[in-house]
Each structure stands twice: as structure tokens, then as C-alpha cells.
N, CA and C atoms as a LAMMPS dump frame, in Angstrom:
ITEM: TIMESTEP
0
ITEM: NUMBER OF ATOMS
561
ITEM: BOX BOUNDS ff ff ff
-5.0000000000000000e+02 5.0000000000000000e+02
-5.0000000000000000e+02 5.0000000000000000e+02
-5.0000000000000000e+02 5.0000000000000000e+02
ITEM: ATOMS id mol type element x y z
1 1 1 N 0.815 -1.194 0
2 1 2 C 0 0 0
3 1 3 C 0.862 1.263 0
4 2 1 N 2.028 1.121 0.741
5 2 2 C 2.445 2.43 0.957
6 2 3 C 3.803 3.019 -0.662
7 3 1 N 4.055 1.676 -1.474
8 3 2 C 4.283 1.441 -2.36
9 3 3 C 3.837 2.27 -3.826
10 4 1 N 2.104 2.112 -3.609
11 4 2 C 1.106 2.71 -4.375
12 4 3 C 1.376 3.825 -4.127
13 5 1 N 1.547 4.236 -3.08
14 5 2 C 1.246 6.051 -2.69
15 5 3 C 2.289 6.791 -2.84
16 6 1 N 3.38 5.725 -2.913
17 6 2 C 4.319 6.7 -3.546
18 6 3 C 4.019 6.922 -5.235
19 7 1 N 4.363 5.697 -5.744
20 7 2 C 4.016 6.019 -6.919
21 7 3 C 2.9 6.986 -7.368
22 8 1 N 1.901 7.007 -6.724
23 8 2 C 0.759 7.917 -7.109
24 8 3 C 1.556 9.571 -7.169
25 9 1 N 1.865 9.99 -5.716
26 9 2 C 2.397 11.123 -5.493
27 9 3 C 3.773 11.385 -6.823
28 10 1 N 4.736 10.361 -6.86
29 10 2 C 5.21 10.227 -7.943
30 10 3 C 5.3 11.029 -9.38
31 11 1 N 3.431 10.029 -9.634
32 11 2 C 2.972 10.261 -10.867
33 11 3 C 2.654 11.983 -11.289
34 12 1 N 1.783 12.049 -10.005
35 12 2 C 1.546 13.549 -9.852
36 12 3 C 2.334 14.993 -9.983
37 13 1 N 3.206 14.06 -9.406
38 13 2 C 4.309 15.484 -9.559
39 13 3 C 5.049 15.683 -10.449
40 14 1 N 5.321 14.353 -11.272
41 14 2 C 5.388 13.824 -12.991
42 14 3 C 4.693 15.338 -13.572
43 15 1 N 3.077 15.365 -13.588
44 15 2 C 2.471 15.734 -14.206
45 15 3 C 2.479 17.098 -14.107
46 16 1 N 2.505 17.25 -12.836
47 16 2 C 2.453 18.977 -12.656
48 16 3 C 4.377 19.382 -13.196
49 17 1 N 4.976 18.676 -13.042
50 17 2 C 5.89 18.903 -13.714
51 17 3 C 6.566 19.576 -15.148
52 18 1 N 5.384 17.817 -16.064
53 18 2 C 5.474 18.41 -17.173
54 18 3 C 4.4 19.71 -17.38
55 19 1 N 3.211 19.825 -16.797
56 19 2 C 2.622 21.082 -16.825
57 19 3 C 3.26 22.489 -16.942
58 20 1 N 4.039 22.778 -16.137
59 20 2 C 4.508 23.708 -15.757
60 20 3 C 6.018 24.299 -16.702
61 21 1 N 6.104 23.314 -17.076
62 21 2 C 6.899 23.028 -18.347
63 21 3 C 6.907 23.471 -19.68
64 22 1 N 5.284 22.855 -19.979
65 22 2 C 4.787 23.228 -21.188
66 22 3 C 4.649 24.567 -20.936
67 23 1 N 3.566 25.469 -19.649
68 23 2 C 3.257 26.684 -19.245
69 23 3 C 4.343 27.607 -19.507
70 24 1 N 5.508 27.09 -19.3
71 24 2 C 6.95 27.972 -19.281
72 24 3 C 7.589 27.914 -21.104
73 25 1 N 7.218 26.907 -21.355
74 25 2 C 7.384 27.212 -22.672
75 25 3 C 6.569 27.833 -23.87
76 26 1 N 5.397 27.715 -23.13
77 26 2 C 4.433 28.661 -24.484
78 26 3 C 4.459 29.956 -23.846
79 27 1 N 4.979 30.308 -22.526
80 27 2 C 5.052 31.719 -22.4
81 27 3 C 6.249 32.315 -23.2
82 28 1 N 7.178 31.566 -23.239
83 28 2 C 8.191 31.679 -23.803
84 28 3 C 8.145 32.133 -25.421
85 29 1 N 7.899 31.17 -25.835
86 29 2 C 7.064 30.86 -27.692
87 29 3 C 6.439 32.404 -27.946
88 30 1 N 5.736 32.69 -26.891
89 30 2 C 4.607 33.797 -27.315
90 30 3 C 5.591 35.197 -27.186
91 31 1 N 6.285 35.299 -25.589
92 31 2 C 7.158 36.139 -25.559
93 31 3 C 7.857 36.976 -27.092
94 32 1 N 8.781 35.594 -27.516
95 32 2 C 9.82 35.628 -28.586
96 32 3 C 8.812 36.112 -29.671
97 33 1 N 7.604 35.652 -30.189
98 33 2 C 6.98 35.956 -31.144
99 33 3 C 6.372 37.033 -31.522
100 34 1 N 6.413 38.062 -30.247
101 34 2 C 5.971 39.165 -30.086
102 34 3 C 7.084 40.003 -30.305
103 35 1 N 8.195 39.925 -29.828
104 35 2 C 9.802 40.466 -29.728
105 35 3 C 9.609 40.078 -31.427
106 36 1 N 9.742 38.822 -32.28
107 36 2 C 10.248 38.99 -33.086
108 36 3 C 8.976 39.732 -34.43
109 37 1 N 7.607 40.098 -33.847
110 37 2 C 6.727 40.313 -34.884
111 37 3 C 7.103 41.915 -34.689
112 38 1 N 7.202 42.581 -33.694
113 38 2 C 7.985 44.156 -33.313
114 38 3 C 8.774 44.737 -33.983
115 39 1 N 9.744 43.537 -34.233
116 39 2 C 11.367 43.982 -34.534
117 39 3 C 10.739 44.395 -36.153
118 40 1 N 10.382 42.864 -36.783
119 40 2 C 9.684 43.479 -37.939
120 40 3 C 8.946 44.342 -38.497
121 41 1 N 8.438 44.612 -37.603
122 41 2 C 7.296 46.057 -37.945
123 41 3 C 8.126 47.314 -37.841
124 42 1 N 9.111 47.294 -36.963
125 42 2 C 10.535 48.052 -36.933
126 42 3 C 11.064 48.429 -38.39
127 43 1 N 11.586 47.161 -38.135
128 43 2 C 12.549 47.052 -40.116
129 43 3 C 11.355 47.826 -41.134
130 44 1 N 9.607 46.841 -40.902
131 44 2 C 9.069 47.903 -42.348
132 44 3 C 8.695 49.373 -42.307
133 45 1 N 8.734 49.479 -41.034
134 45 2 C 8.579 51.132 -41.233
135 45 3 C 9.898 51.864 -41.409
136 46 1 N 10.962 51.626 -41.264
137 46 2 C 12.04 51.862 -41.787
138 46 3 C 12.297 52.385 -42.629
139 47 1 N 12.282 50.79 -43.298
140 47 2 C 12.195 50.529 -44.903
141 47 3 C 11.427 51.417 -45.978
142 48 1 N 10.144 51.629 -45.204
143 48 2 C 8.99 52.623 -46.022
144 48 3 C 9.68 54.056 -45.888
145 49 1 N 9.918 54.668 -44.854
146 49 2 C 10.439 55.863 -44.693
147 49 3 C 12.224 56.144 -45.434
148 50 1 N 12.781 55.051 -45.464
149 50 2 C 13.976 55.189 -46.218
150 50 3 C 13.33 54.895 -47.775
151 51 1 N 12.652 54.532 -48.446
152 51 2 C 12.141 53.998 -49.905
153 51 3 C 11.373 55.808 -49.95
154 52 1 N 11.129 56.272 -49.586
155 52 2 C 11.136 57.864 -49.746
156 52 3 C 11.785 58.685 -50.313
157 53 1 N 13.402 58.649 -49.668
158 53 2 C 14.551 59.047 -50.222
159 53 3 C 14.845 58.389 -51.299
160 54 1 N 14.616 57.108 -51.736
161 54 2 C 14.756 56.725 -53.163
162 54 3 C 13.889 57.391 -53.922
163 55 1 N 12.421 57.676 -53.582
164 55 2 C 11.584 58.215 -54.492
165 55 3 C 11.48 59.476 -54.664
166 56 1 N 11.977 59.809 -54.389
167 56 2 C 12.537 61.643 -54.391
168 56 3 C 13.677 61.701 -55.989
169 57 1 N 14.036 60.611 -55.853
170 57 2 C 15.507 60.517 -56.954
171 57 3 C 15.727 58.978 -57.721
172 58 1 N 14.389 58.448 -58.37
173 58 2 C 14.405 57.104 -58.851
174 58 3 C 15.823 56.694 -59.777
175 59 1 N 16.502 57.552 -59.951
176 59 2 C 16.803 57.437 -61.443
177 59 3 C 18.881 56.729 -60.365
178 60 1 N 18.943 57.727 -59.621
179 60 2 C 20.422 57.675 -58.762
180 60 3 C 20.45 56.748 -57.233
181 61 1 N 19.154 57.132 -56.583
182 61 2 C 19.104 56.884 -55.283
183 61 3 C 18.522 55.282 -54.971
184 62 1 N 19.25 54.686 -54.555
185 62 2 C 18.664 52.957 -54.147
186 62 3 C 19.169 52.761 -52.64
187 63 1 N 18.272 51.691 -52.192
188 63 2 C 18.503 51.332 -50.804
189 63 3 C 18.531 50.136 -51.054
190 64 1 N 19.263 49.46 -49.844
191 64 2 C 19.892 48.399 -49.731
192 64 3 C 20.052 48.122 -48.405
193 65 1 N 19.112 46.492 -47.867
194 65 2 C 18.737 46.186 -46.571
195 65 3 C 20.088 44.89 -46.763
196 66 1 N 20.943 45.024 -45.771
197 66 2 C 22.322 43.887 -45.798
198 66 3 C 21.935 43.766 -44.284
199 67 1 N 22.655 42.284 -44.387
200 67 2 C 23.492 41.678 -43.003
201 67 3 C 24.467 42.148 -42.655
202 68 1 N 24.713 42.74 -42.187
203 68 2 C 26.26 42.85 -41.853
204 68 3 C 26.196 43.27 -40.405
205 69 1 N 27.248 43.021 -38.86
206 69 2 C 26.906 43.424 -38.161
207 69 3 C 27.294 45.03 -37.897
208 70 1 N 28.058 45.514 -38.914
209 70 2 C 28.083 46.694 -39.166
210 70 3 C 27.263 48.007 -38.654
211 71 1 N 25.909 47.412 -39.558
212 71 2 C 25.407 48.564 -40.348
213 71 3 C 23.793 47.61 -40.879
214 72 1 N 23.059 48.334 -41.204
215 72 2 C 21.545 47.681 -41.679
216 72 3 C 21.132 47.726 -42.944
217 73 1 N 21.225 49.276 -43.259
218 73 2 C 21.504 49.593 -44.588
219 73 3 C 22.23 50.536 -45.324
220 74 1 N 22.168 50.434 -46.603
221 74 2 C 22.749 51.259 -47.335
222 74 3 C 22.133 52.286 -48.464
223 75 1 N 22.11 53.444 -48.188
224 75 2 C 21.002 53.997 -48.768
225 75 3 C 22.059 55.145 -49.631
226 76 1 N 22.465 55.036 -51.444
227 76 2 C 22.601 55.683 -51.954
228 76 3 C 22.454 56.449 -52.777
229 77 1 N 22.653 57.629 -53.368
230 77 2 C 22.222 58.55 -53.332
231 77 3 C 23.872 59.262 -54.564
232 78 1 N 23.019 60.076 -55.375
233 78 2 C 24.118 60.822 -56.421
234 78 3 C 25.256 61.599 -55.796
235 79 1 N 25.448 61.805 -54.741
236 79 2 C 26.784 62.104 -53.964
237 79 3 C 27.049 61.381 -52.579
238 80 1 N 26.137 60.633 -51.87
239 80 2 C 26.553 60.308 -51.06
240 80 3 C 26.027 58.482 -50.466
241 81 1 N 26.734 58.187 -49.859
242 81 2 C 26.598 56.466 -49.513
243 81 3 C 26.442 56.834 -48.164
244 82 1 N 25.002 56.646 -47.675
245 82 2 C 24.647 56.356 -46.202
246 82 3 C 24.69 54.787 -45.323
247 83 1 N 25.764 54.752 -44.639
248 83 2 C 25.448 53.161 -44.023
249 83 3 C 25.114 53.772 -42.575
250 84 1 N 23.693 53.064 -42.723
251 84 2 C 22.442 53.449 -41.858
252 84 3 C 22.649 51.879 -40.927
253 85 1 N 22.687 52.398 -38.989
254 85 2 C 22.33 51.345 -38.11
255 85 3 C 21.086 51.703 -37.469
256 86 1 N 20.046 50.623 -37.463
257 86 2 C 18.655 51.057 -36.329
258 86 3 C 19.177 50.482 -35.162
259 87 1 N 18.58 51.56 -34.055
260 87 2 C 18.715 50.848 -33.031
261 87 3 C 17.633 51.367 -32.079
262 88 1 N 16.612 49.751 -31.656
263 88 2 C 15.751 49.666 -31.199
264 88 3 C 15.602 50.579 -30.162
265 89 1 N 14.471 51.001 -29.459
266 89 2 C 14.294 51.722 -28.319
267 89 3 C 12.956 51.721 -28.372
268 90 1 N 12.23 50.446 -27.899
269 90 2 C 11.08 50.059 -27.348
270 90 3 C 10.108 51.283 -26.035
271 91 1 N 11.386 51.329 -25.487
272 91 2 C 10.659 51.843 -24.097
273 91 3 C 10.789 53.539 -24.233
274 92 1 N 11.434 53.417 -25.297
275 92 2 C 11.725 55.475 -25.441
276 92 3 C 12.195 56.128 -24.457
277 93 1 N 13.066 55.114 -23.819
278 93 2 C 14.08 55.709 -22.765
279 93 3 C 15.33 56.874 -23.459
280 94 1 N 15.616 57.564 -22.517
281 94 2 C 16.87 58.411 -23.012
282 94 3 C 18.193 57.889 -23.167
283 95 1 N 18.582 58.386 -23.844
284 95 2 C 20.077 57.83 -24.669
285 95 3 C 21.149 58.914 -24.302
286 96 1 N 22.178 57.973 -23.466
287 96 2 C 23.688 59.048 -23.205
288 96 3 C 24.067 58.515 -23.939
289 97 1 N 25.289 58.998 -24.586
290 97 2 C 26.469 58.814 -25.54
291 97 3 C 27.648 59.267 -24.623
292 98 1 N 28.337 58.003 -24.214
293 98 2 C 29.315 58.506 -23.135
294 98 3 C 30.51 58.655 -23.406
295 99 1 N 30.653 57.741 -24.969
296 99 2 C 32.11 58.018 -25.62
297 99 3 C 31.465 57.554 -27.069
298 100 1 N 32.318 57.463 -28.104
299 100 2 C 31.691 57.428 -29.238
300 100 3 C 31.136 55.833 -29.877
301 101 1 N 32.094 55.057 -28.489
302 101 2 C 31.852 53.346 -28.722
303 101 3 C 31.005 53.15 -27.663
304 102 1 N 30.432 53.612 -26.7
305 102 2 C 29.358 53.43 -25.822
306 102 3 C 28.4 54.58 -24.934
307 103 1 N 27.397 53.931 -25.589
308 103 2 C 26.278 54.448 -25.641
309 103 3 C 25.748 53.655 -24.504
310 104 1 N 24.72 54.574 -23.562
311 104 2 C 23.535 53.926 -22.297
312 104 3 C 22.149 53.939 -22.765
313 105 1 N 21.627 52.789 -22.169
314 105 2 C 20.005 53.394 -22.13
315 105 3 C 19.802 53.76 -20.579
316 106 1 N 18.248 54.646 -20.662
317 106 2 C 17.911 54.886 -18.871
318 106 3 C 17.136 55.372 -19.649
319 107 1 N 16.392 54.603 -18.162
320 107 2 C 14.297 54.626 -18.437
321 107 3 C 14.341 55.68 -17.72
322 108 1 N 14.854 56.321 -16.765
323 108 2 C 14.841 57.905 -16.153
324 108 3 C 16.16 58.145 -16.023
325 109 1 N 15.939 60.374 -15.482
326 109 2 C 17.116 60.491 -15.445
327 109 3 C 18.33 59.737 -14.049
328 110 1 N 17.164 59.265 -12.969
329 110 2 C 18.028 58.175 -11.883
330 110 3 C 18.044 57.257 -12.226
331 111 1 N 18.125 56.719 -12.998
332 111 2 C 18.052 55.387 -13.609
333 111 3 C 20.074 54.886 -13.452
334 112 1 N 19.982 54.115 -11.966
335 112 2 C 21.495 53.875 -11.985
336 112 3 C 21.762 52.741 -12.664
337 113 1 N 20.915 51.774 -13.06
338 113 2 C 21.248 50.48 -13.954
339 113 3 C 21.824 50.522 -15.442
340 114 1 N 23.056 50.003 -15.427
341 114 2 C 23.669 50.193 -16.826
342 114 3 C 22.867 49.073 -17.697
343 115 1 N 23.211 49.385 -18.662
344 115 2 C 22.404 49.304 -20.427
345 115 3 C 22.702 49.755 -21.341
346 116 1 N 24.355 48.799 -21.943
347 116 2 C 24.449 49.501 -23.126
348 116 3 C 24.098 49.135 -24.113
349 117 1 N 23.799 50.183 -25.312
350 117 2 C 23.198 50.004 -26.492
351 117 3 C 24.43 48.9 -27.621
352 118 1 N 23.845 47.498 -27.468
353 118 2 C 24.722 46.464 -28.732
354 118 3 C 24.929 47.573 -30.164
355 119 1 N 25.789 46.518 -30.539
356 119 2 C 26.488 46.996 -31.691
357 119 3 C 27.23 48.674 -31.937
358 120 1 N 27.225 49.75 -31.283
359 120 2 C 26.83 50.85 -31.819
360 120 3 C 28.496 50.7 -32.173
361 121 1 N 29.654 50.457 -31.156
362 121 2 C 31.176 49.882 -31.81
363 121 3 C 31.445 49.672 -33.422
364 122 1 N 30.217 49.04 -33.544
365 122 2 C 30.629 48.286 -34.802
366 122 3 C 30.33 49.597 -35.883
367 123 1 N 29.378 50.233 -36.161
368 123 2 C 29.609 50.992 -37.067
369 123 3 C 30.635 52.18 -36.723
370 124 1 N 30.804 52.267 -35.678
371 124 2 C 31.757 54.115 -35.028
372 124 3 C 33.072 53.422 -35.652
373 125 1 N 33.519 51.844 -35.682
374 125 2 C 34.787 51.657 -35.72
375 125 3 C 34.658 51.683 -37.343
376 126 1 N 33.711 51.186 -37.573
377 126 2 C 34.117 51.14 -39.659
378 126 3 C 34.175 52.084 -40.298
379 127 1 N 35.7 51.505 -41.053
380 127 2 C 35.58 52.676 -42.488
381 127 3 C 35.206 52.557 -43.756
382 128 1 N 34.039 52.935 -43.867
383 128 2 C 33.926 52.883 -45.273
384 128 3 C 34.5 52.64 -46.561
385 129 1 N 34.447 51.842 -47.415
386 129 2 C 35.267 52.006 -48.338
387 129 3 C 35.314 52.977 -49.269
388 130 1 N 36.227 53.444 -50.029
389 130 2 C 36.414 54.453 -50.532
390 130 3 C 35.705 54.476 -52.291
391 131 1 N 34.758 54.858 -52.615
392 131 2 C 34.191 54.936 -54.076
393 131 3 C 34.462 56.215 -54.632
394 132 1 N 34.714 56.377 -55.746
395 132 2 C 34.796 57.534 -56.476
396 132 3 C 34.374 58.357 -57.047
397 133 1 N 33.646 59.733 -56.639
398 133 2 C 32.804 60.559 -56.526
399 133 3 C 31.659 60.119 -55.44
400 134 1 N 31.632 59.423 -54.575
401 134 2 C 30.815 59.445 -53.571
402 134 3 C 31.316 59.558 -52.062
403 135 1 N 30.814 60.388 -51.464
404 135 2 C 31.283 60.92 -49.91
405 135 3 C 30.63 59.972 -49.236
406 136 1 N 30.87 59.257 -48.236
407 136 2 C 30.727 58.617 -47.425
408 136 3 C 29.83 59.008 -45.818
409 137 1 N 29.219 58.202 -45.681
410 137 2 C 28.256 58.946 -43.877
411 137 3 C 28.086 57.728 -43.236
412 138 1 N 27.988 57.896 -41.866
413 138 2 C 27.425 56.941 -41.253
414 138 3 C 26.175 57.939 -40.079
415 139 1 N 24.997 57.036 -40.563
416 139 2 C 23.811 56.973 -39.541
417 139 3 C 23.557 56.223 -38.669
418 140 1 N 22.76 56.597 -37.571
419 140 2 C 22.4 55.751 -36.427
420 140 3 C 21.145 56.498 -36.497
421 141 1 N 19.896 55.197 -36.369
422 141 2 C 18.71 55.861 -36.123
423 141 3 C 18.018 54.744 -35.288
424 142 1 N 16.773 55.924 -34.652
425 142 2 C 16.886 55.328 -32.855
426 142 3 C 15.326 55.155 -33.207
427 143 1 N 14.701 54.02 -33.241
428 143 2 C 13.046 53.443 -33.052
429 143 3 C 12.739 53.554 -31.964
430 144 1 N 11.518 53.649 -31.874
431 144 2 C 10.835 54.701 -32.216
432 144 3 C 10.981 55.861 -31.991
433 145 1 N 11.311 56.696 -30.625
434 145 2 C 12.129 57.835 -30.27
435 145 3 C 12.546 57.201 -29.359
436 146 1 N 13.042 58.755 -28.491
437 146 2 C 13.945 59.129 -27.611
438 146 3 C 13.844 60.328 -26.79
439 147 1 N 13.476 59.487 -24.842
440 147 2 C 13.116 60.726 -24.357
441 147 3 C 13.867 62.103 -24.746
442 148 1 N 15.609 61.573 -24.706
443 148 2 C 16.14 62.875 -24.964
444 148 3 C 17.84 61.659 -25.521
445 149 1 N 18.038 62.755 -25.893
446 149 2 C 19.615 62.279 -27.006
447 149 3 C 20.612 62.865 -25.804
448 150 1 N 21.436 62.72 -25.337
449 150 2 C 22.531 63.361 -24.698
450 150 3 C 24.091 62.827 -25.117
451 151 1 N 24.832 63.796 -24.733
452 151 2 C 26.137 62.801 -24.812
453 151 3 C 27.044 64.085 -23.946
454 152 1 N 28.417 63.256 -23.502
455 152 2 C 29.113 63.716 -22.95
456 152 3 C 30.187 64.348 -22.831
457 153 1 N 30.255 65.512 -22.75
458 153 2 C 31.595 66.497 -23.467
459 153 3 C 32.549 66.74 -22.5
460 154 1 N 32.259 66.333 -21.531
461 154 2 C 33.667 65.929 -20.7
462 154 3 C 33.183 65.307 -19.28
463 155 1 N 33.735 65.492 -18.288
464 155 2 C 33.095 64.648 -17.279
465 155 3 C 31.919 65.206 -16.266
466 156 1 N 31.662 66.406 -16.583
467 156 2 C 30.609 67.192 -15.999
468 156 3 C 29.848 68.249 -16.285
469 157 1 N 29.71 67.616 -17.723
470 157 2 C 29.024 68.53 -18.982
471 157 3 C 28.243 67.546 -20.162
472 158 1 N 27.109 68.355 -20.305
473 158 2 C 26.388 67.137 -21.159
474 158 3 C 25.361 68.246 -22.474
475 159 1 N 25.49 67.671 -23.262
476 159 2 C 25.037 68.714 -24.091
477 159 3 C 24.244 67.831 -25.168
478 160 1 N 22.692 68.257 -25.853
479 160 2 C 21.94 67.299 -26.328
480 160 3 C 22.495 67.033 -27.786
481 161 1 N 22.063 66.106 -28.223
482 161 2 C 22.761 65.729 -29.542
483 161 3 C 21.139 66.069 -30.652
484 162 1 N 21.385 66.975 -31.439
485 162 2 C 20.429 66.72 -32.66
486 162 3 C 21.005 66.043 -33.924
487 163 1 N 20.107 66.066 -35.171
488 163 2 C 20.612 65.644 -36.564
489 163 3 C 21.436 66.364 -36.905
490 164 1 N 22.131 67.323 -36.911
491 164 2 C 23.238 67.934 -37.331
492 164 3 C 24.662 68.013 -36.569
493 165 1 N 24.353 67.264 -35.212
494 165 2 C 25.438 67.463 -34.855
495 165 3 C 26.55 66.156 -34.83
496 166 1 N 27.656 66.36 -34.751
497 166 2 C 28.778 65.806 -35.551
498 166 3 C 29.222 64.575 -34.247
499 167 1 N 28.9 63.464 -34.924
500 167 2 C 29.725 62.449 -33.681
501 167 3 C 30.95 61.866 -34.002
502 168 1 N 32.161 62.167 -34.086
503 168 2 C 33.343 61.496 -34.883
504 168 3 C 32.562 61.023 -36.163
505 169 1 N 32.205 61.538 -36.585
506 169 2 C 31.731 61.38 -38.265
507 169 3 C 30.419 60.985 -38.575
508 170 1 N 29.679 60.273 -37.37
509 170 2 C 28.578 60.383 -37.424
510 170 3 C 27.153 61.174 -37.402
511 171 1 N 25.511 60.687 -37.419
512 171 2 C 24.524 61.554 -37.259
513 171 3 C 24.054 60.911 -36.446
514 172 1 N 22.659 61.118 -35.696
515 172 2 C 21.916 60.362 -35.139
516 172 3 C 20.943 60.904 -35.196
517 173 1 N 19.648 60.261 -34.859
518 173 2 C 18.303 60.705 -35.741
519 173 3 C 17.475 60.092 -35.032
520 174 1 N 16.305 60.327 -34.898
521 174 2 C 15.042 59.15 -34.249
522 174 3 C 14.373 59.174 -35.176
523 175 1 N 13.776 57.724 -35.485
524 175 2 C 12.507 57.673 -36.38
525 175 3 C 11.5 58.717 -36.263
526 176 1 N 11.336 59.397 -35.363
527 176 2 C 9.899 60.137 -34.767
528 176 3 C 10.466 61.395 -35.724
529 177 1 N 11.462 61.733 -35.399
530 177 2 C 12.102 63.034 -35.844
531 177 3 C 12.599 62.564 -37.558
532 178 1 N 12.504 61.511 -38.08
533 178 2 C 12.392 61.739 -39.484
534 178 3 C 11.181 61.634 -40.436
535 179 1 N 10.123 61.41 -39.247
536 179 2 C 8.653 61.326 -40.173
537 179 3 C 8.237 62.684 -40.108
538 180 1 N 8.736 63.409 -38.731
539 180 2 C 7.954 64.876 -39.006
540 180 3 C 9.017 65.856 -39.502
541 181 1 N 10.278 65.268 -40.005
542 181 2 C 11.228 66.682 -40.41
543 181 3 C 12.047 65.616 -41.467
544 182 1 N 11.823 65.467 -42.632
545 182 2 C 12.68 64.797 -43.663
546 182 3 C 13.619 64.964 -44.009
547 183 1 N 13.963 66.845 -43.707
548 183 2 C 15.402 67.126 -44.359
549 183 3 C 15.87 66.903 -43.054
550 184 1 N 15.667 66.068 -42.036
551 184 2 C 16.356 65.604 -40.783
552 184 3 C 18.145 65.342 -41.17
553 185 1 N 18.052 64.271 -42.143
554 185 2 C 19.243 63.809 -42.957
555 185 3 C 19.809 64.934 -44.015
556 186 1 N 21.145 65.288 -44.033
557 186 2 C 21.218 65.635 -44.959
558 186 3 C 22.086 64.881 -46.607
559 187 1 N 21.225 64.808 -47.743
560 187 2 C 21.507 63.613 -48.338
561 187 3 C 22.551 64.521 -49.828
């Protein structure tokens, strides 16, 4: 008898086992599927708002969505080659720029938890290759916005960053700020 009752208890906890299991994995499934249906809706509004700048200039201007961990795309243009990086910002937290290879996020301005923004290294360090008659740029543009852009001009000075201003060769831009101001970029 006492044989049975283990096994029973056993079985049970078998079950709630695998229960809890499955529970943890379709939260999971759904999680990722949401993260990855976002990201996409990311890339096509992008895409739509950069296919603009082609249509302004069908004849010179093409875009070009690459892999590379570089850079996202490449959007050119009769004088100039833009290699364009997005970089997500779900929560529309504010963005320091604390040196030109790292960048923070913060959901406020006390926000002591570090969060740096992946990849941004990878395009600040690349150089472009060199084509002939075309000037070279690199973009960074921030989905959806950004409470505020900052960066750091020395250790107790902070001054906001717009589209015109110069990051070791770069721009930076928010999606928000290129649907309502187009000549945001200058192309």
C-alpha cells in the first residue's frame, strides 16, 4: 500500500511537472513571437520611410537592406553612400552617448542600472570604403524615439545631440524626428 502512494504522489508530480513546463514554454514561444513580430514592424517602417529618399531621386538613389553586423543599410544617393544602423528603443528611454563606442540606455534620469546600447562599436569603428565621386556617412537611427539624445563632453558637462550634430563622423536621428522633419538627414 504504501508502495502505491508513492508512486501515485510520484505520478503527480510527474504531471504537474510536465505542466509547468509546457506553461513555461508557451510563455516563452509567445514572448519571442511578439519580440520577433515588433522587430519586424521596426525594419518595415524603416524601410517605407527610407524607400522615400529613393523616391525623391528614382533614377540615382537605391537602398539596400544587408546583413552585416556593421550597419543595416545602405542607402545611396548621387553624392553620397549612407550606411544606416537602427537601433531599437522600445521603451523610449533616453540615450547618453558617453564616448563614441558606448552608448547607455535609462528609463529615467536616476536610472542607476547600466544598459548599453549592442552593436553601436561596430559601425563608429568602420571605415567605409572608398568609391569615387561618392562621400561617405554613417547613420544611427533610434526606433521609435527618444526621451532625450545626450552625450558627454567631458566629465561634468552634457550637451543634447540633434541631426546635425557631428559624432566622430557620425549623425543620429530618431525615427519620430524623421517622419515629421525629412530634411532631418542631410543627403
Amino acid at each position: 500500500m504504501f508502495l502505491s502512494e508513492i508512486s501515485a504522489l510520484h505520478v503527480f508530480i510527474i504531471h504537474i511537472t510536465v505542466l509547468v513546463l509546457l506553461v513555461l514554454a508557451l510563455i516563452f514561444f509567445v514572448i519571442k513571437g511578439i519580440l520577433v513580430k515588433r522587430k519586424k514592424k521596426m525594419f518595415q517602417a524603416i524601410e517605407g520611410l527610407l524607400n522615400e529618399y529613393v523616391k525623391a531621386d528614382p533614377l540615382y538613389a537605391k537602398l539596400d537592406r544587408v546583413n552585416m553586423p556593421e550597419y543595416d543599410y545602405i542607402l545611396t544617393t548621387r553624392e553620397l553612400k549612407l550606411y544606416i544602423m537602427v537601433i531599437p528603443n522600445f521603451t523610449c528611454g533616453e540615450i547618453c552617448i558617453n564616448s563614441p563606442t558606448k552608448w547607455q540606455f535609462r528609463r529615467t534620469y536616476k536610472d542607476d542600472i547600466v544598459r548599453f546600447v549592442p552593436r553601436v562599436d561596430k559601425l563608429m569603428r568602420f571605415d567605409p570604403p572608398y568609391e569615387a565621386g561618392l562621400r561617405s556617412k554613417r547613420l544611427y537611427i533610434i526606433y521609435p524615439n527618444s526621451k532625450s539624445l545626450l552625450r558627454y563632453i567631458n566629465e561634468c558637462e552634457m550637451e543634447f545631440v540633434r541631426p546635425e550634430t557631428d559624432l566622430n563622423g557620425t549623425s543620429v536621428v530618431t525615427y519620430q524626428e524623421l517622419l515629421e522633419h525629412r530634411d532631418s538627414i542631410e543627403l
